[in-house]
TILO-685723 format. One line per field, with one value per atom (N, C-alpha, C, CB): residue number from 1; residue in three letters; atom name; z, y, x. Coordinates in steps of 0.001 Angstrom, whole numbers, plus 500000, padded with zeros to 6 digits. Glycine has a CB too. Layout:
BEGIN
seq	[NUM;...] $
type	[ALA;...] $
atom	[CA;...] $
w	[Z;...] $
v	[Y;...] $
u	[X;...] $
// end
This chain:
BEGIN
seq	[1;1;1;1;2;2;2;2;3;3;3;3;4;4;4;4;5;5;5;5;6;6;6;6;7;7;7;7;8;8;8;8;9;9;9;9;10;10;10;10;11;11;11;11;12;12;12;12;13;13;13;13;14;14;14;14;15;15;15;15;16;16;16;16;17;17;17;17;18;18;18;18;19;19;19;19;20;20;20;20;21;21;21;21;22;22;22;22;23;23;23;23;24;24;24;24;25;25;25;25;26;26;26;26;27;27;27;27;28;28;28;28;29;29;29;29;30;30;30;30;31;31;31;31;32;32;32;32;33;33;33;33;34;34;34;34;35;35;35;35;36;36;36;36;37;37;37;37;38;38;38;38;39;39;39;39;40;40;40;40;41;41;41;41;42;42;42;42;43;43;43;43;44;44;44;44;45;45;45;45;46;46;46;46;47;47;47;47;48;48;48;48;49;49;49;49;50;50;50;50;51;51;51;51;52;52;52;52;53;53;53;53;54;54;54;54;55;55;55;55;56;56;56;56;57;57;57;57;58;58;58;58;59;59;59;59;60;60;60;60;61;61;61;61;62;62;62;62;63;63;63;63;64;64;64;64;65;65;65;65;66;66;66;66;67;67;67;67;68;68;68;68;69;69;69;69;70;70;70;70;71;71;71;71;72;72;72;72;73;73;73;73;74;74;74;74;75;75;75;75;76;76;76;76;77;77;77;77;78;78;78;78;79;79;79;79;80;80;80;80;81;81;81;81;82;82;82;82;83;83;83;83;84;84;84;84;85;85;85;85;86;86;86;86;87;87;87;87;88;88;88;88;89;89;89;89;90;90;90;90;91;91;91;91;92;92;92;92;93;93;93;93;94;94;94;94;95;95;95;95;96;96;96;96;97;97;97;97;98;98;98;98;99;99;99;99;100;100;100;100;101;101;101;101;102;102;102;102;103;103;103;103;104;104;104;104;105;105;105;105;106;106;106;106;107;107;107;107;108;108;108;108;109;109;109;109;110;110;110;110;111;111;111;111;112;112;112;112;113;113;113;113;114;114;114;114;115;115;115;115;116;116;116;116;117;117;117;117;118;118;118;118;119;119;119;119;120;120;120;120;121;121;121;121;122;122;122;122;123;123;123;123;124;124;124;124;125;125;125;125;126;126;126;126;127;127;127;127;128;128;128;128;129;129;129;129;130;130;130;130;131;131;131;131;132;132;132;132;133;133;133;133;134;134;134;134;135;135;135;135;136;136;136;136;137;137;137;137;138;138;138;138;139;139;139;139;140;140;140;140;141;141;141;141;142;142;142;142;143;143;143;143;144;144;144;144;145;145;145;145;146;146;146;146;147;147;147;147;148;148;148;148;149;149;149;149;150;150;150;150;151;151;151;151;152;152;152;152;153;153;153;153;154;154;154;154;155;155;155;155;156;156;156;156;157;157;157;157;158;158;158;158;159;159;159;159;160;160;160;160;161;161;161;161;162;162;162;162;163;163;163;163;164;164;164;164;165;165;165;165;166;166;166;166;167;167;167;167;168;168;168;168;169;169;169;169;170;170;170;170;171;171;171;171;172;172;172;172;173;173;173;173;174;174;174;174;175;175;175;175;176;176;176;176;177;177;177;177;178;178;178;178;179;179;179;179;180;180;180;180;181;181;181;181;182;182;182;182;183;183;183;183;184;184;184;184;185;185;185;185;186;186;186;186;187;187;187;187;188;188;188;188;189;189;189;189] $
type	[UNK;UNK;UNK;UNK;UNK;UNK;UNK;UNK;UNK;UNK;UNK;UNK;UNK;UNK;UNK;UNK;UNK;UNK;UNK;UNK;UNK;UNK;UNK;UNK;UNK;UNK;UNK;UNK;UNK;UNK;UNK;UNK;UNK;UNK;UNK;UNK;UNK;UNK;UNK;UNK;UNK;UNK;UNK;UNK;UNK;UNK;UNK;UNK;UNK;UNK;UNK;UNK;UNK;UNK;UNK;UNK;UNK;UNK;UNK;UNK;UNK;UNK;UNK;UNK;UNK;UNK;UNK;UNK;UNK;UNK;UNK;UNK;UNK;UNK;UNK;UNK;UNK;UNK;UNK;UNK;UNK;UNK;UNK;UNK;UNK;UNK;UNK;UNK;UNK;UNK;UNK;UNK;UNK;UNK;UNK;UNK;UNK;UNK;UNK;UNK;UNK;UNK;UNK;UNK;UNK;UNK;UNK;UNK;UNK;UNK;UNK;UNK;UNK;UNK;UNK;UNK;UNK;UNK;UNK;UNK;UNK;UNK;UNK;UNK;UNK;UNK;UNK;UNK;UNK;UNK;UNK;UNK;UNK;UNK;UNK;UNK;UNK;UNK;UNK;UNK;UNK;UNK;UNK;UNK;UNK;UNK;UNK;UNK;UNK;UNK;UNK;UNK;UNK;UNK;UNK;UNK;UNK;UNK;UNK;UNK;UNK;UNK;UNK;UNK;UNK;UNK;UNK;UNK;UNK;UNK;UNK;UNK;UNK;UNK;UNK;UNK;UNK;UNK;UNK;UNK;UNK;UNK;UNK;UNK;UNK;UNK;UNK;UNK;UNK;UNK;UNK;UNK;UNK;UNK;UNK;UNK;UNK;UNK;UNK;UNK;UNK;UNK;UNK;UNK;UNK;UNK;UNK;UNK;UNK;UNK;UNK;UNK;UNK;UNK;UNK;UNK;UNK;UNK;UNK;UNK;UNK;UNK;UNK;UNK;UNK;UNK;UNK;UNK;UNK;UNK;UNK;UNK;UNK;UNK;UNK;UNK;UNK;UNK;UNK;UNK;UNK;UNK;UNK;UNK;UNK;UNK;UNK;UNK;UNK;UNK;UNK;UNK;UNK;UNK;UNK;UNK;UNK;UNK;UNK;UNK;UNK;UNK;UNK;UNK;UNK;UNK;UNK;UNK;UNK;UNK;UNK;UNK;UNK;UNK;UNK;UNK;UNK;UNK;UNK;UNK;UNK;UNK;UNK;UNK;UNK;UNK;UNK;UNK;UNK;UNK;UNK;UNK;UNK;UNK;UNK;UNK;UNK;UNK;UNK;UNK;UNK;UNK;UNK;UNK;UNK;UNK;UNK;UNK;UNK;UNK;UNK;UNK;UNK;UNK;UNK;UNK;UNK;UNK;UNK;UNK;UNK;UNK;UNK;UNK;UNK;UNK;UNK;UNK;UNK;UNK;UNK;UNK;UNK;UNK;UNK;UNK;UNK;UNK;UNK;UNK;UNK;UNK;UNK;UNK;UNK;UNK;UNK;UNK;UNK;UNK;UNK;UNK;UNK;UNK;UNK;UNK;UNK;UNK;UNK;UNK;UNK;UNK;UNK;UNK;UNK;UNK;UNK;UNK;UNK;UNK;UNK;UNK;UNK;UNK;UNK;UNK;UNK;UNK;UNK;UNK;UNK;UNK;UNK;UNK;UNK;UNK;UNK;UNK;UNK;UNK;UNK;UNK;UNK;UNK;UNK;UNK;UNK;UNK;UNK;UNK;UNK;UNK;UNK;UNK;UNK;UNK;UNK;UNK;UNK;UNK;UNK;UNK;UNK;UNK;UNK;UNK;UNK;UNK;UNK;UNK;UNK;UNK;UNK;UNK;UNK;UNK;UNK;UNK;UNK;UNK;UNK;UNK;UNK;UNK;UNK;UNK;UNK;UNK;UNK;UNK;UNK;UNK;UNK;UNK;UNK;UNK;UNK;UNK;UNK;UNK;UNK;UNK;UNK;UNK;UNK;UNK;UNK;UNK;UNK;UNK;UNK;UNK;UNK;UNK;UNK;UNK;UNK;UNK;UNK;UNK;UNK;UNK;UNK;UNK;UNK;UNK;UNK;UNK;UNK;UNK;UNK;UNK;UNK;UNK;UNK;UNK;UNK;UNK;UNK;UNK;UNK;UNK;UNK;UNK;UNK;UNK;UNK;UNK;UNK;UNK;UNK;UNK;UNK;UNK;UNK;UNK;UNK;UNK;UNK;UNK;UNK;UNK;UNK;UNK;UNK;UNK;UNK;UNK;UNK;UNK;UNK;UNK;UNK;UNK;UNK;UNK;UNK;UNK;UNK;UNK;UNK;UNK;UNK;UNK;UNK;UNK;UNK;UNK;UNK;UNK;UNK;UNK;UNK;UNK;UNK;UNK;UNK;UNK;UNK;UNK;UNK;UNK;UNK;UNK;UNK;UNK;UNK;UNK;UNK;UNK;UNK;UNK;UNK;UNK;UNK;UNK;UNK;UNK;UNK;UNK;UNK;UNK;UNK;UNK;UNK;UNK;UNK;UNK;UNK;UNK;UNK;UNK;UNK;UNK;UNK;UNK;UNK;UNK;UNK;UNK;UNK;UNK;UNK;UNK;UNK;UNK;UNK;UNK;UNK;UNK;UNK;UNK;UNK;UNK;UNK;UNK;UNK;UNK;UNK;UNK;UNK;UNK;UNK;UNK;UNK;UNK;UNK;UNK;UNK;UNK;UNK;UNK;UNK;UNK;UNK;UNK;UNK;UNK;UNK;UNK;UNK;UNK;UNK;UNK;UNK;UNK;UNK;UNK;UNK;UNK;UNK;UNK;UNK;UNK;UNK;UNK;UNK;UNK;UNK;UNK;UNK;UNK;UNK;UNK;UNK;UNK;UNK;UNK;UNK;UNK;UNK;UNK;UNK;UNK;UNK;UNK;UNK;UNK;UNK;UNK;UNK;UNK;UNK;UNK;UNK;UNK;UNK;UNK;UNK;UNK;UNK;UNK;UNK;UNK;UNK;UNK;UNK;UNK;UNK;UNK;UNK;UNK;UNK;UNK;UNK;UNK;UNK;UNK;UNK;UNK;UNK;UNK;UNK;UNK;UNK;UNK;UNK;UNK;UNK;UNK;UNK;UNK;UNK;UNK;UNK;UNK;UNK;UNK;UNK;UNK;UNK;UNK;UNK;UNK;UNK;UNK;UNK;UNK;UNK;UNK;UNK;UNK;UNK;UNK;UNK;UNK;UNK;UNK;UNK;UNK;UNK;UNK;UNK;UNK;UNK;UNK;UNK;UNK;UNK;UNK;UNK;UNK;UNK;UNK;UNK;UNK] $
atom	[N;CA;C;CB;N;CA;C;CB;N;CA;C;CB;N;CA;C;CB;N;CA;C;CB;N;CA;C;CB;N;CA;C;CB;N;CA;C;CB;N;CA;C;CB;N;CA;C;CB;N;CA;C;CB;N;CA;C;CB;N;CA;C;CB;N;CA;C;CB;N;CA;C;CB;N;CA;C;CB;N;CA;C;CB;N;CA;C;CB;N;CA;C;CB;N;CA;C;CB;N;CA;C;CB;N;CA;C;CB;N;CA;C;CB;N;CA;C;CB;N;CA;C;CB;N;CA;C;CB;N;CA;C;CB;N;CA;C;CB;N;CA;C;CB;N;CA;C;CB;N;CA;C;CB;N;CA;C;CB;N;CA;C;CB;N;CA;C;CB;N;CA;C;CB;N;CA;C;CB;N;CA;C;CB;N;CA;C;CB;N;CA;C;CB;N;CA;C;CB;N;CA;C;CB;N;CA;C;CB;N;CA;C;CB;N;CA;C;CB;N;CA;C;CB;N;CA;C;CB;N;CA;C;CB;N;CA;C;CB;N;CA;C;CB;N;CA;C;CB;N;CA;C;CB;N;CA;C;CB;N;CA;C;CB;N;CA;C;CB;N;CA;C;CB;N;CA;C;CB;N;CA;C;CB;N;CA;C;CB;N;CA;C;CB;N;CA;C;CB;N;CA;C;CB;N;CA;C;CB;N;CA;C;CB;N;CA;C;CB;N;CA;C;CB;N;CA;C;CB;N;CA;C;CB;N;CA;C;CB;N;CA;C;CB;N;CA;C;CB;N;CA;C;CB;N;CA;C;CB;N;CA;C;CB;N;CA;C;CB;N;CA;C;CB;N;CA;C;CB;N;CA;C;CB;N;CA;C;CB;N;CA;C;CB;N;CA;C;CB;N;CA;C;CB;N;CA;C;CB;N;CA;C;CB;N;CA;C;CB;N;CA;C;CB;N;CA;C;CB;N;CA;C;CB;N;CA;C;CB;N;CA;C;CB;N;CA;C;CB;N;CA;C;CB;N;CA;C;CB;N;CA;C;CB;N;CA;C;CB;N;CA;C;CB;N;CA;C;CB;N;CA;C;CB;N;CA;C;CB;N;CA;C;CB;N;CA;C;CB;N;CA;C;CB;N;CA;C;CB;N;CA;C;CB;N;CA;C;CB;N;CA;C;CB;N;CA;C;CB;N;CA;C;CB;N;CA;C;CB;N;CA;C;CB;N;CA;C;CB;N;CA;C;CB;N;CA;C;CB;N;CA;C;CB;N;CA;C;CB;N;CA;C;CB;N;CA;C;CB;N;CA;C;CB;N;CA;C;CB;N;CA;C;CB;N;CA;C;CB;N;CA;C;CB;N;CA;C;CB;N;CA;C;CB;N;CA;C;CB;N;CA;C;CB;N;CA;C;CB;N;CA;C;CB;N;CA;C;CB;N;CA;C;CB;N;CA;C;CB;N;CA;C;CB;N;CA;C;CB;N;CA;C;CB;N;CA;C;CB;N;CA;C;CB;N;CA;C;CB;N;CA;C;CB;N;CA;C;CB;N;CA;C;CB;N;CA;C;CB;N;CA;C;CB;N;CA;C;CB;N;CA;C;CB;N;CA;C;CB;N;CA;C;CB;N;CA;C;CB;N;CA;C;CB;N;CA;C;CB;N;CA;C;CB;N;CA;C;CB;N;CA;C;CB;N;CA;C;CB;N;CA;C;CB;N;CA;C;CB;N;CA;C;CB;N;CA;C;CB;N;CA;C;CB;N;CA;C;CB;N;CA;C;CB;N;CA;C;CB;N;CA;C;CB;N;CA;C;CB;N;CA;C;CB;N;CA;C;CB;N;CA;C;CB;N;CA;C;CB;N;CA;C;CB;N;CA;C;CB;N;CA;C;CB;N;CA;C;CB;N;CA;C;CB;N;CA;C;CB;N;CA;C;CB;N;CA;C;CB;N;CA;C;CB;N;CA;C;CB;N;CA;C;CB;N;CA;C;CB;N;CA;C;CB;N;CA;C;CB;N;CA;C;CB;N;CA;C;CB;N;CA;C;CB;N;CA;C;CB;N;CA;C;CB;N;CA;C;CB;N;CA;C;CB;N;CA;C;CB;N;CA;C;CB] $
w	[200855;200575;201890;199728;201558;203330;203637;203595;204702;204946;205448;206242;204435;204937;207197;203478;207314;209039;209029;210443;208779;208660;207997;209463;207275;206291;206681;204556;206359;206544;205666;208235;205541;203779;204536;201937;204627;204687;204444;204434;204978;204511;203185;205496;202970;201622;200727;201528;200976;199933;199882;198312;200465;200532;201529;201103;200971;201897;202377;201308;204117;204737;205098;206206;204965;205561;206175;204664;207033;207862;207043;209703;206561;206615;207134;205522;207396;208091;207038;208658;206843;205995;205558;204616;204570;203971;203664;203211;203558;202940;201579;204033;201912;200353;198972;200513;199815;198694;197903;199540;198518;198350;196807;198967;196027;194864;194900;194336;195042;195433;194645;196697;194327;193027;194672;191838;195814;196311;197774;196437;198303;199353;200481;199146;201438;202568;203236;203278;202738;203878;204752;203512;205804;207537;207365;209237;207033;206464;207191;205223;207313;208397;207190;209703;207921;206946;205873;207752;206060;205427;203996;206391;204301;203618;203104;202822;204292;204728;204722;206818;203685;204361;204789;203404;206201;206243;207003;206656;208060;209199;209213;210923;209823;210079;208889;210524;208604;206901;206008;206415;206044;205267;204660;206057;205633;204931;204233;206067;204865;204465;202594;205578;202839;201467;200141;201601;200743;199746;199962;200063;200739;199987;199210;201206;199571;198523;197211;199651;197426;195921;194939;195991;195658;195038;196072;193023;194552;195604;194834;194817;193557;192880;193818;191543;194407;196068;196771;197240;196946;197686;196882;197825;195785;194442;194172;192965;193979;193787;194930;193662;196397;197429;197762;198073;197321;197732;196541;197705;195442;194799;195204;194012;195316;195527;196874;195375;197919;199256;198080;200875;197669;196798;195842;196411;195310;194678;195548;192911;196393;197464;198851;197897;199290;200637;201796;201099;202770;203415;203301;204625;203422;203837;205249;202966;205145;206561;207032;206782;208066;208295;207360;210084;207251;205715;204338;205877;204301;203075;203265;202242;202053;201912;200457;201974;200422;199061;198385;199246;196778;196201;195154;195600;195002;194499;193885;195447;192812;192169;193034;191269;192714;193396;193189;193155;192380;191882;191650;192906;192353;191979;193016;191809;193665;194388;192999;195735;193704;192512;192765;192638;194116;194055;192448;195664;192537;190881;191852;190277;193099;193763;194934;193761;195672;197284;197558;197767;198696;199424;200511;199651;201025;202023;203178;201358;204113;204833;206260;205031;206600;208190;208909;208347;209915;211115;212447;211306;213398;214577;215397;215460;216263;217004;218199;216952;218908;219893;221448;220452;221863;222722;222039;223153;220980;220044;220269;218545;221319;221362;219982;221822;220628;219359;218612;218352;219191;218258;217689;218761;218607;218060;216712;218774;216798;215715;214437;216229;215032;213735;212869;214376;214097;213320;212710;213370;212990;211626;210580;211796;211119;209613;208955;209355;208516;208273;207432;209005;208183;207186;206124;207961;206800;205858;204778;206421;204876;203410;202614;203167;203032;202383;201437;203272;201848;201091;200409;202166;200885;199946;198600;200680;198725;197945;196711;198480;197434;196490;195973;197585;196409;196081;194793;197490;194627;193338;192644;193436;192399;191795;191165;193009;191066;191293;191464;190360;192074;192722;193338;193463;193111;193249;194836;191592;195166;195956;196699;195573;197799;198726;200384;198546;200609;202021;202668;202220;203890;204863;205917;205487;206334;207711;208977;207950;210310;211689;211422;213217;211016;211016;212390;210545;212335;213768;215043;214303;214477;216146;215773;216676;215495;215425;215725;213818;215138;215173;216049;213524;215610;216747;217428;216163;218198;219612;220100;220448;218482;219010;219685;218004;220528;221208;220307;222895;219944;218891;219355;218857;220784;221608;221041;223879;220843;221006;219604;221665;218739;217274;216198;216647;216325;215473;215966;215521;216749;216456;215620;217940;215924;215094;214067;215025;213061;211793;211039;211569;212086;211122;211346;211289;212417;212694;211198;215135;210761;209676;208494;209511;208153;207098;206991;207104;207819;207934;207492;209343;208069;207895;206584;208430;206122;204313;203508;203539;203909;202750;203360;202578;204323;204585;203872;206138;204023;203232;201771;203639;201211;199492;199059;199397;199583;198595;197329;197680;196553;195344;194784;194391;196193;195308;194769;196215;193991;193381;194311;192375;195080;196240;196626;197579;196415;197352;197577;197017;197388;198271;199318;197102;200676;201793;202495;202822;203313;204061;204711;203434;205784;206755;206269;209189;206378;205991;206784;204741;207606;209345;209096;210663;209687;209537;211158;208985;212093;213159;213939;213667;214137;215217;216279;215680;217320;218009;217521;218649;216279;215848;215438;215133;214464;213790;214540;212583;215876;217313;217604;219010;217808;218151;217202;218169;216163;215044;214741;214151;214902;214732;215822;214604;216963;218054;217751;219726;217378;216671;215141;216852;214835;213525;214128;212674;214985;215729;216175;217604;216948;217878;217446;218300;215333;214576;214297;213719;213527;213327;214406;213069;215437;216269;216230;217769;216296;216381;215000;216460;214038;212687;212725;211419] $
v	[953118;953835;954250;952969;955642;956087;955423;957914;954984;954230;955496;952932;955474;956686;956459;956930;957230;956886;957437;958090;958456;959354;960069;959982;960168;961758;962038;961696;963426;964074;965124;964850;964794;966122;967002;965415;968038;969620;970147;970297;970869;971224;971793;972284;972168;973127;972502;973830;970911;969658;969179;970171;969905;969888;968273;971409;967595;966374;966931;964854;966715;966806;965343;967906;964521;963504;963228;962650;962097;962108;960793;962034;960799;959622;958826;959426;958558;957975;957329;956966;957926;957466;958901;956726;958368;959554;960262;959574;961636;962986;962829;964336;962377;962624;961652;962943;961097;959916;960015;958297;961225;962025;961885;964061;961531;962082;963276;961302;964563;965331;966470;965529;967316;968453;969185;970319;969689;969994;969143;971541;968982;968880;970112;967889;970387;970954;970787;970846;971668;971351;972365;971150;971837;972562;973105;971105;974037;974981;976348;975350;976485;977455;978690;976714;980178;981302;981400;982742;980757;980794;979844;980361;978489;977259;976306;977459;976667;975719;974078;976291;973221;972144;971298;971355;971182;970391;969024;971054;969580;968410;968109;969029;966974;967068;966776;968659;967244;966634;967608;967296;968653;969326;968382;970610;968473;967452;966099;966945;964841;964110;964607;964434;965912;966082;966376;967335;967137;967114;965402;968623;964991;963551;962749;962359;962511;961472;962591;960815;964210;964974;965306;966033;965378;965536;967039;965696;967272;968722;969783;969120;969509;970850;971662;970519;970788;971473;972315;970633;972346;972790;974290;971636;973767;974975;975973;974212;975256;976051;977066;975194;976483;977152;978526;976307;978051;979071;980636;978309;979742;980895;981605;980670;981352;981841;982743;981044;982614;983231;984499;982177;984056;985419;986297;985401;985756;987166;987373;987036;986754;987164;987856;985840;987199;987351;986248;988831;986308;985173;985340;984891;983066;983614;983431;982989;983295;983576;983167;984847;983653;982676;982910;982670;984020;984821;984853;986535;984273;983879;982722;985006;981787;980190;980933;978402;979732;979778;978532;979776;978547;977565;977039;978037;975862;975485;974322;975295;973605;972316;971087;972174;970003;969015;968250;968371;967911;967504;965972;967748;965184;964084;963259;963386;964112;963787;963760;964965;962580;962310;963590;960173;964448;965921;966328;967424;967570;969122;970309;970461;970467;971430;970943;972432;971901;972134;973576;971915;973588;974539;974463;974779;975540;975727;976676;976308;976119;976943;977561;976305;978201;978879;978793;980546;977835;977937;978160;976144;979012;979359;978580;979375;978607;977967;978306;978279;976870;977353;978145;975521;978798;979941;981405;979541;981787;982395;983887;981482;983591;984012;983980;984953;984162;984435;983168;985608;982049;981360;980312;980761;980678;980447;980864;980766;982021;982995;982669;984524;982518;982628;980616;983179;979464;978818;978459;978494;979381;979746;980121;980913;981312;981595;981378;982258;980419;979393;978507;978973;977865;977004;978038;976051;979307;979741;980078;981201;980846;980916;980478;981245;979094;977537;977626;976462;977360;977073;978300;976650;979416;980624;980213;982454;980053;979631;978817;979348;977385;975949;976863;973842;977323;978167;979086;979096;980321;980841;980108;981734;979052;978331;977241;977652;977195;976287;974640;976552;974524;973103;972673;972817;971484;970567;969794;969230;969607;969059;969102;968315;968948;969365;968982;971150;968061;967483;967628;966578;967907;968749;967834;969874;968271;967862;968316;967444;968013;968763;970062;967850;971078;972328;972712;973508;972793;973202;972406;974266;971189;970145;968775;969173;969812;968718;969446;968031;969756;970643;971903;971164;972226;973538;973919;974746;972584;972247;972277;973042;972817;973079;971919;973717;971656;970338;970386;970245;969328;968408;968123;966569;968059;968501;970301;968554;970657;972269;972375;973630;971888;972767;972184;972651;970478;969873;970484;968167;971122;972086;973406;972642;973847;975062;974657;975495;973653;973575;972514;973309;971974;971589;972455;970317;973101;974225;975870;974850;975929;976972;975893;976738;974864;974286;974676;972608;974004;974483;975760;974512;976606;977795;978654;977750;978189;978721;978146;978346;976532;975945;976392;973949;976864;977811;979225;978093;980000;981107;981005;981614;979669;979353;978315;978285;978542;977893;976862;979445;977820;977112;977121;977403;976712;976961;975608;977542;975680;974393;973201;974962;973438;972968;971910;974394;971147;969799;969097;969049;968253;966958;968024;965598;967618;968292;967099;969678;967166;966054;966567;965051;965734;965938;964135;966399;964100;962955;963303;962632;962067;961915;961020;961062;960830;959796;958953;960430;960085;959783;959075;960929;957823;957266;957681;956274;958662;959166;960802;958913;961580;962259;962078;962574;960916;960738;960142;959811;959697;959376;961216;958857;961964;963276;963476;964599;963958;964165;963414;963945;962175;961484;961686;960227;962090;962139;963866;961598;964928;965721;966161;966263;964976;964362;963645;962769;963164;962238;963721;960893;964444;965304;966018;966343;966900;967463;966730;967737;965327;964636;964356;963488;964274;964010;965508;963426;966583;967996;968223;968895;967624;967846;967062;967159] $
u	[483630;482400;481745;481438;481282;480655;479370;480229;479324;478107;476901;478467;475269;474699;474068;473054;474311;474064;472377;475388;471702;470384;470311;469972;469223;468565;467407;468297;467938;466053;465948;465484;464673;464305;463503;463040;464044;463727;463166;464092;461816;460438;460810;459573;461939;462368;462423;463573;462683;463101;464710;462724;465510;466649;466747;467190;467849;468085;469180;468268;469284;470811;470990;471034;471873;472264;473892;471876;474021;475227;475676;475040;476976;477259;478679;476982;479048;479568;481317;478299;482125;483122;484239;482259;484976;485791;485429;486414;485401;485191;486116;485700;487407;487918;487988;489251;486679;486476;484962;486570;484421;482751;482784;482518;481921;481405;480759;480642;480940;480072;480161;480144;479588;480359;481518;478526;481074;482249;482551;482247;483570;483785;484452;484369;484133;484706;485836;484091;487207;488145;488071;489552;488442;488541;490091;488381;490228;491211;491682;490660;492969;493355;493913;494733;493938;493626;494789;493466;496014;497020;496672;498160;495543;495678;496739;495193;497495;498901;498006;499763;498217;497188;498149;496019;498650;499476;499169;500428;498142;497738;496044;498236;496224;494287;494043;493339;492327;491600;492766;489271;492969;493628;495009;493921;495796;496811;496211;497849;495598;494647;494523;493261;493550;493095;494299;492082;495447;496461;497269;497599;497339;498141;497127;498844;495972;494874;494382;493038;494682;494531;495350;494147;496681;497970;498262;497906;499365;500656;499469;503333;498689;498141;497242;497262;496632;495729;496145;495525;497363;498291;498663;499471;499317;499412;498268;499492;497194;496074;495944;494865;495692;495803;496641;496108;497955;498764;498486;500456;498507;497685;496879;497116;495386;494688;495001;493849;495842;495944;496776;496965;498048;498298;497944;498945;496800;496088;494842;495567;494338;493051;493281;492297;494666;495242;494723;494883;494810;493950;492894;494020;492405;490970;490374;489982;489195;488671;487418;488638;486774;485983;484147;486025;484425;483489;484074;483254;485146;485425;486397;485927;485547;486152;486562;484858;487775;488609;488139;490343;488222;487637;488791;486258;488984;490076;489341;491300;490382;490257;490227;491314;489900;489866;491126;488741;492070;493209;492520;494618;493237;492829;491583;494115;490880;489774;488702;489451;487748;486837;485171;486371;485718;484797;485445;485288;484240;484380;485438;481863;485348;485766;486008;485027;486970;487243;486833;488938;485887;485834;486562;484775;487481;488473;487924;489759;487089;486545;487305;485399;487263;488003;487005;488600;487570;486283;487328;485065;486529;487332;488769;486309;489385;490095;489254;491545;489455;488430;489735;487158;489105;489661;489733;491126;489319;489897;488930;489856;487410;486594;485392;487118;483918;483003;482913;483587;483498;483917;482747;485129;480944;479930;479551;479244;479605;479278;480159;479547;481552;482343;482080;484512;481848;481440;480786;481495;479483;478239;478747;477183;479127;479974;480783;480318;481433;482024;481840;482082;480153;479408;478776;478192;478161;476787;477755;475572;479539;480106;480476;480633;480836;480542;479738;479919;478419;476930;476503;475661;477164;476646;477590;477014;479283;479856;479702;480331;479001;478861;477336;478671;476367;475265;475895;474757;476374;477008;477618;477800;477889;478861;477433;480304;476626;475674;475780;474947;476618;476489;475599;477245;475192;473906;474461;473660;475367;475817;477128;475621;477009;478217;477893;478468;479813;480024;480726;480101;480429;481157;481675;480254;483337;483081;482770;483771;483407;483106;483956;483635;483583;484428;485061;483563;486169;486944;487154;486303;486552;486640;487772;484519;488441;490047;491184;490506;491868;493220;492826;493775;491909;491523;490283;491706;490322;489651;488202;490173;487325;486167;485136;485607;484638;484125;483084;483724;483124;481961;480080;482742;480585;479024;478484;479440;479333;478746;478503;479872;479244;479496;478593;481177;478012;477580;475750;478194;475365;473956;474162;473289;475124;475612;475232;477017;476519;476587;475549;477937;474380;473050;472316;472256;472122;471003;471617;471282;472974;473878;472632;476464;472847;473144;471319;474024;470474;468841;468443;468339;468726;469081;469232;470023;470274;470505;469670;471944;469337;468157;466674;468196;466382;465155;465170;465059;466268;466521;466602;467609;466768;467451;466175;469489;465276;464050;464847;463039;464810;465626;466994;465112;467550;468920;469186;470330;469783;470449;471275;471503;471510;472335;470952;472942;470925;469917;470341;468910;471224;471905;472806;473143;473001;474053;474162;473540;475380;476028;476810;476617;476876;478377;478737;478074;480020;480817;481476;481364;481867;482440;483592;481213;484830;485643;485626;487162;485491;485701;484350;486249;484191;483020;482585;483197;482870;482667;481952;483739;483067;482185;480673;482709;481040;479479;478290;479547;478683;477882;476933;479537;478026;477161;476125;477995;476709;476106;474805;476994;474729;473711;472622;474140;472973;472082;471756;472858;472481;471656;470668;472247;471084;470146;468441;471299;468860;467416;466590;467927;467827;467014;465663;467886;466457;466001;464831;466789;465213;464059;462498;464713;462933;461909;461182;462440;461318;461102;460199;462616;460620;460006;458452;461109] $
// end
């Protein structure tokens, strides 16, 4: 079970919190995989998420790339959860780092995420470090991005249905940054 690390409720009402554990063990209506444009999930959370969801993750995936084409970093693919106890996977594309832009593109990334679990009306959804594993983005740089993305849409979404948000961390060192940009926010508020 993920242990919660900090929350903070959002002048909007929205709670973001960090917690500290598996992503593919989230009760959450969706979880976030860190997903490359093909949705080959082979390594990193991606693989992770097809051996603890099954091969249908995988199935679903490849589908969807063949009647959508890839996706990208403005469009996440949305698939079943198989045997994850999430309602959904969001398959998000977030940059490689060298790739250029790759600020910009990891905003966008998260905000099509949350626009996503947002149309879909999910109440809830947990994310991990988008792009700071397999493709290199440093975890100092990216974890203001993607709470300052996540602030952002629930300032713009008054009411969206979306009120519980999370990052779910596996890595201790990740959820070290993260938490020290959780304080930062908090102290600022």
């Amino acid at each position: 079970m993920a242990e919660l690390m900090t929350k903070l409720t959002l002048s909007s009402g929205h709670t973001l919190a960090l917690f500290h554990g598996d992503l593919t063990e989230e009760k959450v209506d969706a979880i976030v995989n860190a997903a490359n444009e093909r949705l080959a999930h082979g390594g990193g959370l991606a693989g992770a998420i097809v051996r603890k969801g099954g091969r249908d993750i995988q199935r679903e995936s490849d589908e969807w790339v063949r009647v959508n084409g890839r996706a990208g970093h403005d469009r996440p693919a949305l698939t079943g959860p198989g045997l994850l106890p999430c309602r959904a996977i969001i398959h998000a594309v977030g940059p490689v780092w060298g790739s250029g832009e790759e600020d910009a593109k990891l905003r966008t990334a998260y905000t099509a995420a949350l626009r996503l679990a947002h149309a879909q009306g999910f109440t809830s959804i947990a994310f991990p470090s988008l792009s700071t594993g397999l493709f290199g983005f440093p975890v100092e740089r990216a974890a203001p991005i993607a709470a300052q993305a996540v602030v952002d849409f629930c300032a713009a979404q008054p009411d969206s249905p979306l009120r519980d948000l999370r990052f779910t961390l596996i890595d201790a060192p990740t959820v070290q940054i993260f938490q020290r940009e959780f304080e930062r926010r908090a102290r600022e508020t």
